[in-house]
C-alpha positions as CSV (number, residue, x, y, z in Angstrom):
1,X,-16.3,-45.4,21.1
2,X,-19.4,-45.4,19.2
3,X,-19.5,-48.3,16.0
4,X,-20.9,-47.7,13.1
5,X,-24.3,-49.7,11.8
6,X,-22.4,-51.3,9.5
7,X,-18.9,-52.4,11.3
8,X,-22.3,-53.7,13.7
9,X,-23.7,-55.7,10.3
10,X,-20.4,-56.5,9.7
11,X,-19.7,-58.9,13.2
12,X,-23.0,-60.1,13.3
13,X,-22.8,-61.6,9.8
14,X,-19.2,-62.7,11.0
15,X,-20.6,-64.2,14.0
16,X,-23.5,-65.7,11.7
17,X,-21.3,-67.7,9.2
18,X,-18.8,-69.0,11.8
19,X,-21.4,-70.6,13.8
20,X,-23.0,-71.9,10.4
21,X,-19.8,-73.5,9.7
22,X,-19.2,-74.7,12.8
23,X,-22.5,-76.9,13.0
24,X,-22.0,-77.6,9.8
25,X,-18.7,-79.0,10.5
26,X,-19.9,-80.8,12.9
27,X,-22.9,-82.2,11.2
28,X,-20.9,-84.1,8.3
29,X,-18.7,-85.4,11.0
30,X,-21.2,-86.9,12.8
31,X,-23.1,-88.2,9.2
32,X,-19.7,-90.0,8.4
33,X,-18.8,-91.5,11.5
34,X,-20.6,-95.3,12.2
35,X,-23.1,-95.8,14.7
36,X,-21.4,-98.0,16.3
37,X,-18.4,-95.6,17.2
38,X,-21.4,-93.9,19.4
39,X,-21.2,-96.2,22.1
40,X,-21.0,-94.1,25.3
41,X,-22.0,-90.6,24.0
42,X,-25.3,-91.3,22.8
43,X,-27.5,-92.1,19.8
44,X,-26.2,-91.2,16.5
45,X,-29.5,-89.7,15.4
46,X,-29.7,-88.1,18.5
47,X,-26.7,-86.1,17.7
48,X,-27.5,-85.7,14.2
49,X,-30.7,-84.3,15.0
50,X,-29.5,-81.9,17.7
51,X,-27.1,-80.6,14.9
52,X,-29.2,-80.0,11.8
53,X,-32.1,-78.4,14.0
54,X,-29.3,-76.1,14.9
55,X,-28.4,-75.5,11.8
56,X,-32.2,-75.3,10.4
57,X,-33.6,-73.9,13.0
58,X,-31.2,-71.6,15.1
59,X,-27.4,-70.9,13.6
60,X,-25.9,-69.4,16.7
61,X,-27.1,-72.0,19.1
62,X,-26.8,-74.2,16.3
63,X,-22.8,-73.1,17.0
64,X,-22.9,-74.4,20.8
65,X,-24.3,-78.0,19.7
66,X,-21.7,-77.9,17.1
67,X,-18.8,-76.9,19.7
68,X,-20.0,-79.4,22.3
69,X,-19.9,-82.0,19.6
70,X,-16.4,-81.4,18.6
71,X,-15.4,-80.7,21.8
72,X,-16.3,-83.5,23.8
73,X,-18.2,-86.0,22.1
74,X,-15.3,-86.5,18.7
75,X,-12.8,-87.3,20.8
76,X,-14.3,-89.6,22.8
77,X,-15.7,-91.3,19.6
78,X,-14.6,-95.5,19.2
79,X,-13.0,-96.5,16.0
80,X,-13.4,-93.8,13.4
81,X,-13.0,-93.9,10.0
């Protein structure tokens, strides 16, 4: 089965704005949460950082920082407001 260049265009831009609002997700998350509810997963800033480099720099890895933010640093996050 052969696609077509634009059902091709089609995913990638898909693929493209999921994983933009994915790390973007995760970006304000970590922006509104307190520093202090980072005790045991790391600097805030370092997380903030990691996220809006992804999201400047490189959307689709961006995406894995986002989903490894969510994923296992959030929950693991101390008194959140």
């Amino acid at each position: 089965m052969v696609l077509s260049m634009s059902a091709i265009f089609v995913a990638v831009v898909l693929v493209v704005l999921l994983s933009f609002v994915v790390t973007l997700w995760a970006l304000i998350d970590a922006i509104r949460t307190p520093a202090t509810s980072f005790v045991g997963v790391g600097p805030k800033a370092l997380w903030i950082g990691l996220l809006a480099a992804g999201l400047i720099f490189a959307v689709v890895p961006g995406a894995l920082v986002g989903v490894l933010y969510l994923a296992l640093v959030r929950p693991r996050l101390a008194h959140r407001i």
